[in-house]
N, CA, C and O atoms as CSV, one atom per row, in Angstrom:
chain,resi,resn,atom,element,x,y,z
A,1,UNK,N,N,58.131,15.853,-203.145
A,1,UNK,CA,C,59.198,15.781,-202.159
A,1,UNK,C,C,60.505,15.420,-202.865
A,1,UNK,O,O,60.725,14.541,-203.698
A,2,UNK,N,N,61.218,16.220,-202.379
A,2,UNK,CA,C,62.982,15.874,-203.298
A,2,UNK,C,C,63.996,14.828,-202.297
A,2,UNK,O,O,64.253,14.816,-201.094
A,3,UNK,N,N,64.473,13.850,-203.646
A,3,UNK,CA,C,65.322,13.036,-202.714
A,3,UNK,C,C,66.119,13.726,-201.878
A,3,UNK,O,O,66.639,14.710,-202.405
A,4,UNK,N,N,66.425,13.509,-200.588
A,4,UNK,CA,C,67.598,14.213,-199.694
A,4,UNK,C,C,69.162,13.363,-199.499
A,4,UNK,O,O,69.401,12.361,-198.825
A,5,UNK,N,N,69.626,13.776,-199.933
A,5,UNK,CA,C,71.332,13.688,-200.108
A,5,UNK,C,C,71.691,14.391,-198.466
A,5,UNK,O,O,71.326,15.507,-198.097
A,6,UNK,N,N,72.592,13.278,-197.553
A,6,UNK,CA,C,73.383,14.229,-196.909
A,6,UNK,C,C,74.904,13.952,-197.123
A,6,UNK,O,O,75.461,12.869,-197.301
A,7,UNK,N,N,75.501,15.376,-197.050
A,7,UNK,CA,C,77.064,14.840,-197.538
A,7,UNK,C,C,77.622,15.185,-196.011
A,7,UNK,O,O,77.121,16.116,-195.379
A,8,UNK,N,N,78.699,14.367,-195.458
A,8,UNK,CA,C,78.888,14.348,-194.232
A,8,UNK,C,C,80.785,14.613,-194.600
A,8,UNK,O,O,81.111,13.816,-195.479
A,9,UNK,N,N,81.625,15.229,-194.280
A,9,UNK,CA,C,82.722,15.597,-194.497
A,9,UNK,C,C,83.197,17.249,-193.542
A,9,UNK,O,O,82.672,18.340,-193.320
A,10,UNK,N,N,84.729,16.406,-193.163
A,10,UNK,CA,C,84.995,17.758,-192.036
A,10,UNK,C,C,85.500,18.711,-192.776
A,10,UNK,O,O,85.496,19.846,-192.300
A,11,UNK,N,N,86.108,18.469,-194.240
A,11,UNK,CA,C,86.438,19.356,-195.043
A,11,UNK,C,C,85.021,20.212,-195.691
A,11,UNK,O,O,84.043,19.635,-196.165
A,12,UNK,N,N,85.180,21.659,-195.583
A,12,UNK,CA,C,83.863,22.743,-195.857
A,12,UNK,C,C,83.552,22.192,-197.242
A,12,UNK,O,O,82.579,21.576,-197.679
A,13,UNK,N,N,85.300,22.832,-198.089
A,13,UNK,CA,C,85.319,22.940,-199.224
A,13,UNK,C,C,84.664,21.527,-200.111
A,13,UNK,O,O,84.358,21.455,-201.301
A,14,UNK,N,N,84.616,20.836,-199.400
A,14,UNK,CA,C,84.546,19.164,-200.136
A,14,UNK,C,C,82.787,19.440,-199.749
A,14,UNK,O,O,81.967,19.289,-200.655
A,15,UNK,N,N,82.381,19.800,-198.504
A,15,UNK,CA,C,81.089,19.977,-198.432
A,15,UNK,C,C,80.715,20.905,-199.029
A,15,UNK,O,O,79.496,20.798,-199.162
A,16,UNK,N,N,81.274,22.251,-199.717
A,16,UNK,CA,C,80.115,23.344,-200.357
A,16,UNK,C,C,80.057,22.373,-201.871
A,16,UNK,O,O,79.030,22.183,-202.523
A,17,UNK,N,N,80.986,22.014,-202.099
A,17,UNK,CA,C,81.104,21.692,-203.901
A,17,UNK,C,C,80.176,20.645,-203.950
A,17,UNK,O,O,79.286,20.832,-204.780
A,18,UNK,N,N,80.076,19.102,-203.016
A,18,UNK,CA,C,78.606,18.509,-203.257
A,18,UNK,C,C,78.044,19.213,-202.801
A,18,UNK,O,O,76.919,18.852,-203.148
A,19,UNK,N,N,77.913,20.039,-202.223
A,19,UNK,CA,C,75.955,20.966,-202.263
A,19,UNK,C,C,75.807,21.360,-203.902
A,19,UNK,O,O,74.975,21.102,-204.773
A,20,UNK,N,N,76.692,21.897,-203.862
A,20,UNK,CA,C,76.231,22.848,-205.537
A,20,UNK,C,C,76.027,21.590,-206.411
A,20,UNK,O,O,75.152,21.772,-207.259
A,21,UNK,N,N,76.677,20.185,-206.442
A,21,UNK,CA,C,76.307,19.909,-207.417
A,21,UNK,C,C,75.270,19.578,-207.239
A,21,UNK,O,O,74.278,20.090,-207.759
A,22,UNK,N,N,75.279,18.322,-206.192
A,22,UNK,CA,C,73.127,17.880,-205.939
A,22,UNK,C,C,72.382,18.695,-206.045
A,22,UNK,O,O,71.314,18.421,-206.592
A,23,UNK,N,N,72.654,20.162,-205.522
A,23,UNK,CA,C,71.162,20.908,-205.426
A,23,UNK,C,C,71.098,21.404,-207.400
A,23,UNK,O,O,70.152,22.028,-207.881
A,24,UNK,N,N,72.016,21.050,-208.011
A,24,UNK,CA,C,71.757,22.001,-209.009
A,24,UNK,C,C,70.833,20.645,-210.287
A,24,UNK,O,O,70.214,20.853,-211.330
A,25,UNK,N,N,71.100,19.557,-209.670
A,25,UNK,CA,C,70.775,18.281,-209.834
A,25,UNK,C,C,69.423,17.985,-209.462
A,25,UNK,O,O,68.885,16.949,-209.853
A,26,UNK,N,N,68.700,19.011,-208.567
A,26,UNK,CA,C,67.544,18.803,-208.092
A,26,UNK,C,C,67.513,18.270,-206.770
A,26,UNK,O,O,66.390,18.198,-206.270
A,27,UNK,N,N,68.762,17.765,-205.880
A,27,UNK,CA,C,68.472,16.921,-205.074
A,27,UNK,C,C,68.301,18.169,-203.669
A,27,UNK,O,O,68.743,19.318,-203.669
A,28,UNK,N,N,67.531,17.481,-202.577
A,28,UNK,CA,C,67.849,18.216,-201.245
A,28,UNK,C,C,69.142,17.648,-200.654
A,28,UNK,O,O,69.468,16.461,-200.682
A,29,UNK,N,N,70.103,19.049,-199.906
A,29,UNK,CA,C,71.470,18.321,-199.490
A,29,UNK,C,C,70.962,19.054,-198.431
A,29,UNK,O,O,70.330,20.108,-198.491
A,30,UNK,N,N,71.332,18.328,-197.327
A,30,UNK,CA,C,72.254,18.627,-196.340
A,30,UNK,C,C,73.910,18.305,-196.167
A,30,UNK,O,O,74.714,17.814,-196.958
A,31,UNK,N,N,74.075,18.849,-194.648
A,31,UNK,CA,C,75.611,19.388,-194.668
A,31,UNK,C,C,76.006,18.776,-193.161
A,31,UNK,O,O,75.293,19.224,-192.263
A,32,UNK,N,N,77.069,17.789,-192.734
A,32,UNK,CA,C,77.405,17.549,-191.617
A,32,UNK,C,C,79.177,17.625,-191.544
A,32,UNK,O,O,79.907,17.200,-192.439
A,33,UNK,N,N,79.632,18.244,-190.305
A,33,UNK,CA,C,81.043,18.022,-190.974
A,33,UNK,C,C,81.529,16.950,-189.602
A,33,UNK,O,O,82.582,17.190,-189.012
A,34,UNK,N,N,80.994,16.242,-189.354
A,34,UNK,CA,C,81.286,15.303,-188.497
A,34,UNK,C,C,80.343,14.438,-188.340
A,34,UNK,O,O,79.153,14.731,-188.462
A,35,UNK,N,N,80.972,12.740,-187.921
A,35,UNK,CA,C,79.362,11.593,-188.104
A,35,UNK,C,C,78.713,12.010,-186.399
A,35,UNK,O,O,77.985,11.040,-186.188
A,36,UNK,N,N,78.633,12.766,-185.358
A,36,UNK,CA,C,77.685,13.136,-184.247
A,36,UNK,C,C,76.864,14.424,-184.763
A,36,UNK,O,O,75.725,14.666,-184.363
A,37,UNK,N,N,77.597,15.274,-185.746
A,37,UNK,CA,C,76.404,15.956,-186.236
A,37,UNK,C,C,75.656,15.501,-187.207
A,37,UNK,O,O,74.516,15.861,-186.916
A,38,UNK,N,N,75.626,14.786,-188.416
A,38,UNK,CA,C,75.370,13.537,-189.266
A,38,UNK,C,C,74.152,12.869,-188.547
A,38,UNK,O,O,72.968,12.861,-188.884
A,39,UNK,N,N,74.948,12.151,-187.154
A,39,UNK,CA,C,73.631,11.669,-186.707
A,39,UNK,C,C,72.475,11.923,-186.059
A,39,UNK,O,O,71.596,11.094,-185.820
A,40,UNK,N,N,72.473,13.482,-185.672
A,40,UNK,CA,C,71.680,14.512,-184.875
A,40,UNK,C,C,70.521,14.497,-186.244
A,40,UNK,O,O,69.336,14.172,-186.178
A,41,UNK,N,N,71.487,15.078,-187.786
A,41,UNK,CA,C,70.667,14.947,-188.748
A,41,UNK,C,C,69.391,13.757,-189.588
A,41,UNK,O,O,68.219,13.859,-189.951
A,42,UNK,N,N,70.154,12.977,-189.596
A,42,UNK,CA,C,69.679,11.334,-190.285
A,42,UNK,C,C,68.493,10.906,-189.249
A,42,UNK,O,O,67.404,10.460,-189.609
A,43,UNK,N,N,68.911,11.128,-187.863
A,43,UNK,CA,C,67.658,11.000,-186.635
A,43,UNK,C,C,66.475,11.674,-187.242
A,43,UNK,O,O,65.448,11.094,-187.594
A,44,UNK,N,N,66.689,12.823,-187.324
A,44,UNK,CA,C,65.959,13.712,-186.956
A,44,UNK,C,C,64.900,13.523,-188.242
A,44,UNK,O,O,63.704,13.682,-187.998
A,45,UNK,N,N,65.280,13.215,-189.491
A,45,UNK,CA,C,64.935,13.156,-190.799
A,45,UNK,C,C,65.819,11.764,-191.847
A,45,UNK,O,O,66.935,11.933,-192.339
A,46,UNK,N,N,65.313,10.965,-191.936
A,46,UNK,CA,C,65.843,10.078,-192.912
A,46,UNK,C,C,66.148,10.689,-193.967
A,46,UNK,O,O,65.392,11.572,-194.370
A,47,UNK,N,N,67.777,10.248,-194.941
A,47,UNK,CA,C,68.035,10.437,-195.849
A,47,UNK,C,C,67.756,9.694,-196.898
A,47,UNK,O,O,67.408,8.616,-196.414
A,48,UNK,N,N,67.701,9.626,-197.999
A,48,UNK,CA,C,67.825,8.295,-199.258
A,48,UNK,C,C,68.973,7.997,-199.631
A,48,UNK,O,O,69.268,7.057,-200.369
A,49,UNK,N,N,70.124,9.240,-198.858
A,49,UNK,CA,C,71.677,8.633,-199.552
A,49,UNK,C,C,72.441,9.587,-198.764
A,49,UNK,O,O,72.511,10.816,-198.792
A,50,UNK,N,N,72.979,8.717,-198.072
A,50,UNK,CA,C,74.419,9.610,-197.416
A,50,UNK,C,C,75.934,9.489,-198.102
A,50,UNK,O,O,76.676,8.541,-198.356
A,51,UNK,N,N,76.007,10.811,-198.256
A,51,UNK,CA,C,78.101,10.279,-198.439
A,51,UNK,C,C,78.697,10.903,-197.717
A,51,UNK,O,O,78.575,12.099,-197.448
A,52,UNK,N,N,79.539,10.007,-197.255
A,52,UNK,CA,C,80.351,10.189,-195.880
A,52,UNK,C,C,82.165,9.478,-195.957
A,52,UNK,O,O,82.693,8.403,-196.241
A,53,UNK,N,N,82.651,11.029,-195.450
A,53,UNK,CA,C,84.070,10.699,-195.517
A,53,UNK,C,C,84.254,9.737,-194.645
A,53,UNK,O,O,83.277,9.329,-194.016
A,54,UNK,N,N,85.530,9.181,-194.429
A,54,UNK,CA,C,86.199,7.995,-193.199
A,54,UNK,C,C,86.399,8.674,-192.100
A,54,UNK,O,O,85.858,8.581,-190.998
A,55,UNK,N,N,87.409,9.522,-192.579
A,55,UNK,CA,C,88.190,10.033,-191.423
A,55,UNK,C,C,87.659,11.598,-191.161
A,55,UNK,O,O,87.815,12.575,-191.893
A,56,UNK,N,N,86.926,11.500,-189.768
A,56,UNK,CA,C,86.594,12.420,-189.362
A,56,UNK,C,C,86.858,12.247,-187.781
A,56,UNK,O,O,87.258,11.258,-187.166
A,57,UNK,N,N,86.540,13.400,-187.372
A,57,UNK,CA,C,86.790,13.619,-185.918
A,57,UNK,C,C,85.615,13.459,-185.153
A,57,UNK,O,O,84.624,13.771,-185.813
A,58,UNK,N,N,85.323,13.035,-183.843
A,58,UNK,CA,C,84.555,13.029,-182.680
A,58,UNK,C,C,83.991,11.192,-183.238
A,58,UNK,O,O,84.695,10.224,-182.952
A,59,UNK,N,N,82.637,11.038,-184.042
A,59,UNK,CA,C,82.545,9.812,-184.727
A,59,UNK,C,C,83.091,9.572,-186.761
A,59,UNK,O,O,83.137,10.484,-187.587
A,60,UNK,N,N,83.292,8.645,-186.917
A,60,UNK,CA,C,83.999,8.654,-188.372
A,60,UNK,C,C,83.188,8.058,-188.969
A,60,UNK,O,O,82.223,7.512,-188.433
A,61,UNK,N,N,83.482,8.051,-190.453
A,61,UNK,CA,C,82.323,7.276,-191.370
A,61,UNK,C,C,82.092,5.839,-191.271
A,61,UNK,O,O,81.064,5.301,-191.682
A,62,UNK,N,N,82.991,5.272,-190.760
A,62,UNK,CA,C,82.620,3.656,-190.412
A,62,UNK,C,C,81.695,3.336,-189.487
A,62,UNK,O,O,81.064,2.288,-189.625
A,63,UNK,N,N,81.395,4.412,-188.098
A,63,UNK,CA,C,81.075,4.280,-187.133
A,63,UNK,C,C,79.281,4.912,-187.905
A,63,UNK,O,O,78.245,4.247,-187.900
A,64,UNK,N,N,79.406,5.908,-188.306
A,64,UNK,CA,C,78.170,6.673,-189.329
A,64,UNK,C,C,77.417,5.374,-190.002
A,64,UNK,O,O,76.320,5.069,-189.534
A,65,UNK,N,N,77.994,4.553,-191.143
A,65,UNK,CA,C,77.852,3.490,-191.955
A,65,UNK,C,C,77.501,2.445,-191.223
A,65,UNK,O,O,76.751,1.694,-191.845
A,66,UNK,N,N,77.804,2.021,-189.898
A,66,UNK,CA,C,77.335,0.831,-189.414
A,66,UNK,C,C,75.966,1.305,-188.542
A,66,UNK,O,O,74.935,0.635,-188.499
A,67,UNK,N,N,76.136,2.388,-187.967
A,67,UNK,CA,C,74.755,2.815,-187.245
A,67,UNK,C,C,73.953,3.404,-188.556
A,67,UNK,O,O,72.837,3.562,-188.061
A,68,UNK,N,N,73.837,3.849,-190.004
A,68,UNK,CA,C,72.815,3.533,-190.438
A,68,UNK,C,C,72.248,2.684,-190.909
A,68,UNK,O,O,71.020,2.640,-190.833
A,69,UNK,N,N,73.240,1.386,-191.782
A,69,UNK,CA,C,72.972,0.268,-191.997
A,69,UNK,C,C,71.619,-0.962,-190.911
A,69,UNK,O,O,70.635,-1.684,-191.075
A,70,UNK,N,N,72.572,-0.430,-189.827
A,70,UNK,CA,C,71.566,-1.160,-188.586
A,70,UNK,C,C,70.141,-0.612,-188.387
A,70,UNK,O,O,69.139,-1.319,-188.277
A,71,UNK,N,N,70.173,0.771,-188.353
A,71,UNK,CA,C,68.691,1.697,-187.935
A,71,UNK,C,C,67.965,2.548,-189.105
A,71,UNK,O,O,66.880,3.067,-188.845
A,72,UNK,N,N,68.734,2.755,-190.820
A,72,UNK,CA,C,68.059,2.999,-191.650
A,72,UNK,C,C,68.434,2.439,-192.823
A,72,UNK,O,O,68.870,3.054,-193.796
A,73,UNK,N,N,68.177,0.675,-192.685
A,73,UNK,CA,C,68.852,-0.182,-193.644
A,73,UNK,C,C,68.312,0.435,-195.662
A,73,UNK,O,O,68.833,-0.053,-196.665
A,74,UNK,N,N,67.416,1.340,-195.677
A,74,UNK,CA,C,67.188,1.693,-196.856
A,74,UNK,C,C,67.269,2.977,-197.501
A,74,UNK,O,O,66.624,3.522,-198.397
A,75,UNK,N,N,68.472,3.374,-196.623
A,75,UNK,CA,C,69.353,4.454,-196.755
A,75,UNK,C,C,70.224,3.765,-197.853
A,75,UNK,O,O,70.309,2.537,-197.837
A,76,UNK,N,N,70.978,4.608,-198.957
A,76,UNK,CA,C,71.871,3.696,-199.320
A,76,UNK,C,C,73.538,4.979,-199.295
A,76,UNK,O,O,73.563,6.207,-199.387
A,77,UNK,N,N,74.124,4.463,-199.212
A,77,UNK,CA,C,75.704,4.871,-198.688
A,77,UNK,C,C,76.627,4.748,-199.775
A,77,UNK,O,O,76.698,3.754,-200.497
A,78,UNK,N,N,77.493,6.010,-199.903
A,78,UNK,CA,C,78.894,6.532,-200.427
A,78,UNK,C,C,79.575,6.455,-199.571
A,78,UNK,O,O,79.236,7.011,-198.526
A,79,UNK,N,N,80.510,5.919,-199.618
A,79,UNK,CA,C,82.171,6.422,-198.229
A,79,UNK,C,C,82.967,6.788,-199.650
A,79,UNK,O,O,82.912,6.183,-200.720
A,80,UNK,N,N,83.813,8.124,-199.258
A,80,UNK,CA,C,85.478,8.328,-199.444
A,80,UNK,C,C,86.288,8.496,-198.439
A,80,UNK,O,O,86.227,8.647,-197.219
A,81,UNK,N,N,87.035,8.433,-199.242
A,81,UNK,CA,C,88.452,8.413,-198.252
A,81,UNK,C,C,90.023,8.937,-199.184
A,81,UNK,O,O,90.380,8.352,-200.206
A,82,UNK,N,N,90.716,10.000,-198.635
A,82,UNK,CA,C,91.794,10.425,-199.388
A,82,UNK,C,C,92.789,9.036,-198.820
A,82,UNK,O,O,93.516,8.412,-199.594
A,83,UNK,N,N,92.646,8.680,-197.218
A,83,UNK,CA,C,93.268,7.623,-197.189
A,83,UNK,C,C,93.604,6.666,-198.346
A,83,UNK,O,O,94.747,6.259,-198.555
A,84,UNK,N,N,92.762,6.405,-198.924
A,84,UNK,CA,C,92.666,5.257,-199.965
A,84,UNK,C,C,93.487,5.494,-201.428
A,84,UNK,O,O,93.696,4.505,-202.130
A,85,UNK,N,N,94.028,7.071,-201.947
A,85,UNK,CA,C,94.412,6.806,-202.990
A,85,UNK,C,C,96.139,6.571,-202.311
A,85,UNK,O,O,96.984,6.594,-203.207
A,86,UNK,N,N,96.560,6.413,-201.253
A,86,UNK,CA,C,97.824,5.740,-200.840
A,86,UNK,C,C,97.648,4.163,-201.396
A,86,UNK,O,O,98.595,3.554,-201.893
A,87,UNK,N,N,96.998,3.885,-201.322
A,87,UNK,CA,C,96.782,2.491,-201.857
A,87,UNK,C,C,96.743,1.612,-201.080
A,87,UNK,O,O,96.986,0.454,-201.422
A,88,UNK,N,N,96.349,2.033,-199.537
A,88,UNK,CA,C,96.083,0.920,-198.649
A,88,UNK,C,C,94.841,0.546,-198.841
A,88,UNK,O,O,94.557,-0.622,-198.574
A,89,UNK,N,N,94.082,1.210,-199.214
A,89,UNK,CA,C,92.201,0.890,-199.436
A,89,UNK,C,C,91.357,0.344,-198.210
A,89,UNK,O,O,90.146,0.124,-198.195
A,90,UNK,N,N,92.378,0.156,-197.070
A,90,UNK,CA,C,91.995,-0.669,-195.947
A,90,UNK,C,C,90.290,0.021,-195.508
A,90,UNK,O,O,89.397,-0.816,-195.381
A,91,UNK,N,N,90.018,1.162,-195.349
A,91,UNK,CA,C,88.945,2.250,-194.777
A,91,UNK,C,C,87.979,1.984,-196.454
A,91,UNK,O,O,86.811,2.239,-196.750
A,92,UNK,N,N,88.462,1.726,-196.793
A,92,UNK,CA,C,87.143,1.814,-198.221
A,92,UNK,C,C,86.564,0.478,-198.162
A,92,UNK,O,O,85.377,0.230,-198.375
A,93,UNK,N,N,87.674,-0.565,-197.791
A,93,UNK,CA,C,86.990,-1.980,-197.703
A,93,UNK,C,C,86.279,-2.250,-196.787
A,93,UNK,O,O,85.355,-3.063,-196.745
A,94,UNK,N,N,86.721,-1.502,-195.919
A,94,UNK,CA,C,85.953,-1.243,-194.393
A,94,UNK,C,C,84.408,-1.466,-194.748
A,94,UNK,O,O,83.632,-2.409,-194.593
A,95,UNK,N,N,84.295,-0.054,-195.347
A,95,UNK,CA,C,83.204,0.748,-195.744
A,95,UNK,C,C,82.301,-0.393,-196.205
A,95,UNK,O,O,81.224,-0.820,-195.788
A,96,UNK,N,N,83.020,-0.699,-197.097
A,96,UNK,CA,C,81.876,-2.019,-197.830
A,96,UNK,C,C,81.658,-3.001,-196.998
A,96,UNK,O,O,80.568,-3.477,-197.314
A,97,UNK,N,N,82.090,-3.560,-196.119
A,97,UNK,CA,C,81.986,-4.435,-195.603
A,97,UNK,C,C,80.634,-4.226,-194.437
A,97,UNK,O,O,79.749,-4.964,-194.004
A,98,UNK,N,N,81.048,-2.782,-194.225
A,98,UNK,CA,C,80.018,-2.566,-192.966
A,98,UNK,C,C,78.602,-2.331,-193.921
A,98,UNK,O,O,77.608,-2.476,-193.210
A,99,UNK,N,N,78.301,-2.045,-195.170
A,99,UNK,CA,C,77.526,-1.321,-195.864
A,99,UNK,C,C,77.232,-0.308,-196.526
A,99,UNK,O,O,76.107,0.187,-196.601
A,100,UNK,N,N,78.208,0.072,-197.052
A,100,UNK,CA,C,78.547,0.997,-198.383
A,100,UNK,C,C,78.247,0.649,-199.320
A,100,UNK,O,O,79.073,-0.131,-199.794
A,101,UNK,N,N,77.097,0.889,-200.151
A,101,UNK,CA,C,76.737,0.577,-201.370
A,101,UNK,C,C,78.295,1.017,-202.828
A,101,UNK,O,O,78.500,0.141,-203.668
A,102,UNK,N,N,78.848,1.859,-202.867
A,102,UNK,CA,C,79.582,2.472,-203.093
A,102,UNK,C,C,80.757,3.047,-202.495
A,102,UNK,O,O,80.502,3.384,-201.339
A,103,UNK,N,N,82.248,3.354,-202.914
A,103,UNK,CA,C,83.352,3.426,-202.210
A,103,UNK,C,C,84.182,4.704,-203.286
A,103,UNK,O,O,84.457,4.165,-204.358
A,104,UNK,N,N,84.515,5.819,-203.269
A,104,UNK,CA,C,85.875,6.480,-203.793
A,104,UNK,C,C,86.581,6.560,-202.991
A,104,UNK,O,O,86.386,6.342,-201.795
A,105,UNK,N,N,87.877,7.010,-203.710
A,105,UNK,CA,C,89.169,7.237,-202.924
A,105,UNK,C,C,89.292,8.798,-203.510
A,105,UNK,O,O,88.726,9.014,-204.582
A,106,UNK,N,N,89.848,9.656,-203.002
A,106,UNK,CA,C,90.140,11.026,-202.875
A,106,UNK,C,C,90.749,11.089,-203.504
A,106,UNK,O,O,91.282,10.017,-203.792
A,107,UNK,N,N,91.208,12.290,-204.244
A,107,UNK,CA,C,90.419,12.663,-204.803
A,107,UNK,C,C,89.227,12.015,-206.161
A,107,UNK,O,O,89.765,11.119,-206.811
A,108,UNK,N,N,88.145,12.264,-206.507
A,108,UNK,CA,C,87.792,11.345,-207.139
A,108,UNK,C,C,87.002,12.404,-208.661
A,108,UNK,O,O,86.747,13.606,-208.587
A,109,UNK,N,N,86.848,11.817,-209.478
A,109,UNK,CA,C,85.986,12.661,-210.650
A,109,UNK,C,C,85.052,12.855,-210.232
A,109,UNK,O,O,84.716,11.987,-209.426
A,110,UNK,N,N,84.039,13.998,-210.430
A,110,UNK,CA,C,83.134,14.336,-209.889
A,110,UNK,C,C,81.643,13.922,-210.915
A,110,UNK,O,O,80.486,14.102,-210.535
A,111,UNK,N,N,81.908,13.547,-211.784
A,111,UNK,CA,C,81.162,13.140,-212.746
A,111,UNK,C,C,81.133,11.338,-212.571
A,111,UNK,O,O,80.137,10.635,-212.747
A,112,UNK,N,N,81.983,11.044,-212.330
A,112,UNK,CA,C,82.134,9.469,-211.730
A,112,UNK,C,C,80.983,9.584,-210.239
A,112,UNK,O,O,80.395,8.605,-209.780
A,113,UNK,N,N,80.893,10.713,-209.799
A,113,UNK,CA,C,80.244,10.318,-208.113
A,113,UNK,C,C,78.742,10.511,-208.787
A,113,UNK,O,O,77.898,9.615,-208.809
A,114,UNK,N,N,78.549,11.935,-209.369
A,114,UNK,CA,C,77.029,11.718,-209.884
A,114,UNK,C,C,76.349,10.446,-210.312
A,114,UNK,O,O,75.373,9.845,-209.863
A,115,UNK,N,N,77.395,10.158,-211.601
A,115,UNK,CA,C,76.693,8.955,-211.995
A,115,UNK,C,C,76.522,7.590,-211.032
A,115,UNK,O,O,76.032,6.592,-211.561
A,116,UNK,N,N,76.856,7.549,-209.856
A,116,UNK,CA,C,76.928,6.465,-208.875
A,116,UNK,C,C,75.270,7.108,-207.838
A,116,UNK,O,O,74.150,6.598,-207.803
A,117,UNK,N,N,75.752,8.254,-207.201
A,117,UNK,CA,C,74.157,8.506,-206.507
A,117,UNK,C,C,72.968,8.514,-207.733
A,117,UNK,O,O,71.974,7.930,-207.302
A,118,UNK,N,N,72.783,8.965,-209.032
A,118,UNK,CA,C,72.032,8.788,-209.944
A,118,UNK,C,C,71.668,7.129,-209.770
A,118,UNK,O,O,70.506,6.924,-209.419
A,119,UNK,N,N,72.396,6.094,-209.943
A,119,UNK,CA,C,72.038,4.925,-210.044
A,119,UNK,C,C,71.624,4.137,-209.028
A,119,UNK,O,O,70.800,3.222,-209.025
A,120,UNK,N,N,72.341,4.630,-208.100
A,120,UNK,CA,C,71.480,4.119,-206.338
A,120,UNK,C,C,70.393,4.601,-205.999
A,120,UNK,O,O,69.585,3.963,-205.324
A,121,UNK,N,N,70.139,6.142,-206.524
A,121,UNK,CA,C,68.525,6.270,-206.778
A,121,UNK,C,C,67.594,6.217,-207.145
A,121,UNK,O,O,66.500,6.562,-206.696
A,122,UNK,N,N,68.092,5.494,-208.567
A,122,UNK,CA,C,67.278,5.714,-209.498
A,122,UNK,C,C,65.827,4.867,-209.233
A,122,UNK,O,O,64.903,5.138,-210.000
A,123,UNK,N,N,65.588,3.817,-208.137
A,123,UNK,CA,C,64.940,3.475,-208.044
A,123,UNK,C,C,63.473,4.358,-207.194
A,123,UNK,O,O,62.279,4.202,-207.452
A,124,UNK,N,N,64.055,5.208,-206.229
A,124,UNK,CA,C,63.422,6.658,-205.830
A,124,UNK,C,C,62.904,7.583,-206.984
A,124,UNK,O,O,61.902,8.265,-206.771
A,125,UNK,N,N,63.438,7.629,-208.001
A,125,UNK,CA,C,63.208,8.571,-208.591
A,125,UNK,C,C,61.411,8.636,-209.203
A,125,UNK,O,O,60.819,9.713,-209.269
A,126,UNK,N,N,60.699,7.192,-209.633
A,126,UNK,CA,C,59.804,6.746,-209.519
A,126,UNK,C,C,58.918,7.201,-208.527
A,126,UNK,O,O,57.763,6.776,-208.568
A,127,UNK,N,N,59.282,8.067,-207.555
A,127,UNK,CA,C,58.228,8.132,-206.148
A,127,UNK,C,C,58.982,9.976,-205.804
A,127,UNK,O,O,58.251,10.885,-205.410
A,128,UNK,N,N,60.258,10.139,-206.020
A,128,UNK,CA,C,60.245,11.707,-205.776
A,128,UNK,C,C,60.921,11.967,-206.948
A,128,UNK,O,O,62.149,12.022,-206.884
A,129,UNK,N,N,60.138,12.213,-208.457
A,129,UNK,CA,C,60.780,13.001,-208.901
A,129,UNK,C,C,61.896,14.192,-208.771
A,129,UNK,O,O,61.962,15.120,-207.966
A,130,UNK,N,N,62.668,13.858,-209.756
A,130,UNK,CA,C,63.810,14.835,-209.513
A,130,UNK,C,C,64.010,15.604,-211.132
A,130,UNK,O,O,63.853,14.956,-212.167
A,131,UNK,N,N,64.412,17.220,-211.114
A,131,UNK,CA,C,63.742,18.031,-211.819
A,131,UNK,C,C,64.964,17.905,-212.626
A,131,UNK,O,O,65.075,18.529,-213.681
């Protein structure tokens, strides 16, 4: 069974580019571009790692981050936010506060994000190999 990654973002483009990288990484992704479709998903099937933008429409990643924290506390969580490279960081601190294992600000290196879900999983990796 492959770890499942969901990346939750209203931007496509921000969602096709983590697909390609996790899946090429071995991981299973899913795709939400809002936290009410996000949570239709995560219900339906537990993830091992969500990353989830802030600012989205209908529910947002804070609202995403505190309802999985509460109902799939061993999920572990990415938030970004383009908000944040203004330098208010206010939505990233958020993030952590509610339960974000991890926080970028937009744009971010993409080799910086691997190596962050790599290390929050690595304890999974022991139980679903990843290829």
């Amino acid at each position: 069974m492959k770890t499942r990654i969901l990346v939750v973002d209203d931007e496509s483009m921000i969602r096709d580019m983590l697909r390609q990288v996790f899946e090429s990484d071995g991981y299973e992704v899913y795709e939400a571009s809002d936290g009410m479709a996000a949570q239709s998903i995560y219900q339906e099937e537990p993830m091992d790692l969500i990353i989830t933008d802030l600012a989205m429409p209908m529910k947002n990643g804070l609202e995403v981050i505190d309802e999985v924290t509460r109902c799939f506390p061993q999920t572990k969580i990415i938030a970004m936010s383009a908000n944040a490279s203004s330098g208010s960081g206010v939505d990233l601190g958020a993030a952590q506060s509610l339960g974000a294992h991890r926080t970028f600000p937009k744009p971010f290196p993409v080799r910086e994000l691997k190596s962050a879900v790599k290390a929050l999983l690595a304890p999974l990796s022991d139980h679903y190999p990843i290829r």
